[in-house]
C-alpha positions as CSV (number, residue, x, y, z in Angstrom):
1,X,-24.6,6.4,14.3
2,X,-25.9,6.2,10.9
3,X,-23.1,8.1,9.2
4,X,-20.9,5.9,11.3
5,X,-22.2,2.6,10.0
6,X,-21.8,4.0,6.6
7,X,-18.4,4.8,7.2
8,X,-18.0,1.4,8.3
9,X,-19.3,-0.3,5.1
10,X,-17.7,1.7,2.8
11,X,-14.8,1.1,4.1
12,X,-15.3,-2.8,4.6
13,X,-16.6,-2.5,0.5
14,X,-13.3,-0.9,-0.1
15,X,-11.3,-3.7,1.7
16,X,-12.4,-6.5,0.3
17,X,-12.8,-5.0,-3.4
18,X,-9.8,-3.4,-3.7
19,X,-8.3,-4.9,-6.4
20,X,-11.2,-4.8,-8.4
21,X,-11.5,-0.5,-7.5
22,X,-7.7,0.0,-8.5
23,X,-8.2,-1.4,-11.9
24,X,-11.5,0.4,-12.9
25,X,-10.0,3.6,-11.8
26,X,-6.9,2.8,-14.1
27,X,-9.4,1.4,-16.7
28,X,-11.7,4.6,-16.8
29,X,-8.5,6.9,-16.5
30,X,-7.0,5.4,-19.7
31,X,-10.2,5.5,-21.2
32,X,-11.0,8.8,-20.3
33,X,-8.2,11.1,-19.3
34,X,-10.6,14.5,-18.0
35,X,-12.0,12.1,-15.7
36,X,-8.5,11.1,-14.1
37,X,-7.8,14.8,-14.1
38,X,-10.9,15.6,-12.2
39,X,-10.1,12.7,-9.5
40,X,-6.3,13.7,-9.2
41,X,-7.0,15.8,-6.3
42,X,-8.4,12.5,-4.6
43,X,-5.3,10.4,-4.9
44,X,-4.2,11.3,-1.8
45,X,-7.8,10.2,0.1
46,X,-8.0,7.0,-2.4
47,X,-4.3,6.2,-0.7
48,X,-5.4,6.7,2.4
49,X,-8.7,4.2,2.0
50,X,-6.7,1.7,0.4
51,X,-4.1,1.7,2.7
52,X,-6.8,1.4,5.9
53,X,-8.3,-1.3,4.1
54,X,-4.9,-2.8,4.4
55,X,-4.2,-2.4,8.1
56,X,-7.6,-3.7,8.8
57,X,-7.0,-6.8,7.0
58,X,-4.0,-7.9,8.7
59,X,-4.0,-9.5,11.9
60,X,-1.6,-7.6,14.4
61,X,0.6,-10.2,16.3
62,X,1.2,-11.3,12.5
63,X,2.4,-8.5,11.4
64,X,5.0,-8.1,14.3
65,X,6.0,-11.4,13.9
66,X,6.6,-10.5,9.9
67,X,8.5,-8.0,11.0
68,X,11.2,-9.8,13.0
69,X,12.0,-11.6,10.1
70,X,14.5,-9.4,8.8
71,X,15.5,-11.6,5.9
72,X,12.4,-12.1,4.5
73,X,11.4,-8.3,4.8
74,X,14.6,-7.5,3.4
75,X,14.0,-10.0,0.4
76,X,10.4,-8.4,-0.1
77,X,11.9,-4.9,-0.2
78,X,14.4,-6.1,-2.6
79,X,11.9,-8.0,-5.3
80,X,9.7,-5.2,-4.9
81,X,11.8,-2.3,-5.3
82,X,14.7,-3.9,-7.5
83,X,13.9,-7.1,-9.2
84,X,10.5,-5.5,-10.3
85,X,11.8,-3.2,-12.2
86,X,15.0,-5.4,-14.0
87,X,12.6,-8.0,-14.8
88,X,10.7,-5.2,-16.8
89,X,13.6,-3.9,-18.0
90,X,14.1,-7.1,-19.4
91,X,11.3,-7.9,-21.0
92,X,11.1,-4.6,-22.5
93,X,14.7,-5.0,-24.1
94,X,13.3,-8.2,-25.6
95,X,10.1,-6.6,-27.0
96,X,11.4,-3.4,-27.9
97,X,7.9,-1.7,-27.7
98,X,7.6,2.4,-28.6
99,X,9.7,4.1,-26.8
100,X,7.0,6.3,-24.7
101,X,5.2,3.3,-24.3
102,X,8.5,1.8,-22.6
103,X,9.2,4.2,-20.4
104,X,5.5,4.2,-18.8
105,X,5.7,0.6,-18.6
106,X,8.9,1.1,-16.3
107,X,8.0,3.8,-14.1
108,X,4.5,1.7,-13.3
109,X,7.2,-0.9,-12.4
110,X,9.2,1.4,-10.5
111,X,6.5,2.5,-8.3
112,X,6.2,1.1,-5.0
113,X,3.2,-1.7,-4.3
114,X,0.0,-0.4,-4.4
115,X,-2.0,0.1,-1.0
116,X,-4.3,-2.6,-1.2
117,X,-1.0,-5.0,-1.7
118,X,-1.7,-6.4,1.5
119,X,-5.5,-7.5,0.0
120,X,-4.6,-8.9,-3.1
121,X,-1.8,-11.0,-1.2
122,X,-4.4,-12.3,1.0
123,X,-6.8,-13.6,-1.8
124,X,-3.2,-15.0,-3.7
125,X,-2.6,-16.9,-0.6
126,X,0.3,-15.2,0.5
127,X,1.7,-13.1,3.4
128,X,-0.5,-10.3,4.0
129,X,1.4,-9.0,7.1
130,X,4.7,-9.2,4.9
131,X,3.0,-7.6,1.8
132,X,1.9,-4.5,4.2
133,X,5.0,-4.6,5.9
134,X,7.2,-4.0,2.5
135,X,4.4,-1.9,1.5
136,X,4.5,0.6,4.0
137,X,8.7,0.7,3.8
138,X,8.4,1.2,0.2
139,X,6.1,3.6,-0.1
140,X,8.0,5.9,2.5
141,X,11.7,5.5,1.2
142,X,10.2,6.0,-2.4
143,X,10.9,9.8,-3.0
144,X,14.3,8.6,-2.1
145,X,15.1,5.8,-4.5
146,X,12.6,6.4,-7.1
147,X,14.6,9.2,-8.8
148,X,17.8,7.9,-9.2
149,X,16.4,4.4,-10.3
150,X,14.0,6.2,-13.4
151,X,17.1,8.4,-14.1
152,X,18.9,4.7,-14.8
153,X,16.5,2.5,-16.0
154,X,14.4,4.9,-18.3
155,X,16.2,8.3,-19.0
156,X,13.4,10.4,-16.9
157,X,14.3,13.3,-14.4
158,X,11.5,12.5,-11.7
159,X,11.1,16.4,-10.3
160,X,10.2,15.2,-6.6
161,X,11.4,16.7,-3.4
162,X,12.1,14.1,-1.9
163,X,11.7,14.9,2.1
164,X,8.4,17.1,1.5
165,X,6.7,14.1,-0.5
166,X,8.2,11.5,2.4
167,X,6.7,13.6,4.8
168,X,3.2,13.4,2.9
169,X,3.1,9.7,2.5
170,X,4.2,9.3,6.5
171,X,1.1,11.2,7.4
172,X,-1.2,9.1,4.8
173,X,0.2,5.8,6.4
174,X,0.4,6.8,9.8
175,X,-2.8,8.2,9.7
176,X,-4.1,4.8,8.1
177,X,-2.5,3.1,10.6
178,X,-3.4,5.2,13.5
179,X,-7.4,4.5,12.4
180,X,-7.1,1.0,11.6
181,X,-5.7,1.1,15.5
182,X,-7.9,3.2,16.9
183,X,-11.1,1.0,15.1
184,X,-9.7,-2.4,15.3
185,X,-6.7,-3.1,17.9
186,X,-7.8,-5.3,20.6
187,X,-6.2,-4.8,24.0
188,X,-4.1,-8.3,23.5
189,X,-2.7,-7.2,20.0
190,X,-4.8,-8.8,17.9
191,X,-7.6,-7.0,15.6
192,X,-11.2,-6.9,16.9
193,X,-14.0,-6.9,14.7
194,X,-16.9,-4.3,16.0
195,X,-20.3,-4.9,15.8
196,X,-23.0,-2.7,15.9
197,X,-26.2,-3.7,17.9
């Protein structure tokens, strides 16, 4: 029960500071590069976390709602895959910084939203369900598009295969998704909140 409870609050800690969790990892990786190397093998788990975090946040109805709105999905998918990425580009052709410097600049902005998107659209005031939603499509169809679009935009030969990594990220999110279920879904649709007695 103990170890449960833990669980529980770590994972709540993670939800609600995820933000806050990304950046001091990115912080403490620029700032010391062994470290980043040491924690590589975690990415996959810190994907997962954040991603759980996410699912737990949104409310479930909402979420299916968000999802028959094919425009605005479709528009989310587009901003966050496409008009990202221009808008960098375009910026960087007006600042013209070193040319490594450019080129990490635009694969960050070619990568899809980060796990805890969901999070940080909820303390922006925005759609969370939405933010998940584009999110989770993202993330899977990046091995596809993510190649093609660093080959244009910055020269770089991404060596991914493609299906393999797809594959990964489907279990990460469906497992995410099948935990954030299995803790939270109520029988009506809606997320529950457990408590402990």
């Amino acid at each position: 029960m103990t170890t449960g409870v833990n669980a529980s609050r770590l994972l709540a800690f993670a939800g609600r500071n995820g933000p806050g969790l990304l950046c001091g990892g990115v912080l403490t990786g620029l700032v010391a590069p062994p470290l980043a190397e040491l924690a590589r093998p975690m990415m996959g788990l810190a994907v997962f976390v954040f991603t759980l975090g996410a699912f737990l946040k949104v409310d479930g109805p909402a979420f299916r709602a968000e999802a028959t709105d094919r425009a605005g999905v479709l528009a989310a998918l587009a901003w966050a895959t496409f008009g990202v990425p221009l808008l960098a580009f375009a910026l960087l052709l007006l600042t013209r910084p070193h040319q490594d410097v450019a080129q990490g600049l635009l694969l960050t902005a070619l990568a899809p939203p980060v796990g805890s998107a969901a999070v940080i659209a909820a303390m922006l005031g925005l759609s969370a369900p939405l933010a998940l939603l584009a999110t989770v499509v993202a993330t899977l169809a990046s091995p596809f598009y993510l190649p093609p679009l660093a080959v244009a935009l910055t020269g770089a030969e991404l060596a991914l295969e493609p299906f393999a990594l797809a594959a990964r990220l489907g279990l990460i999110v469906g497992a995410a998704a099948g935990v954030a279920f299995s803790c939270g879904a109520s029988p009506g649709g809606g997320w529950r909140t457990t408590r402990t007695p």
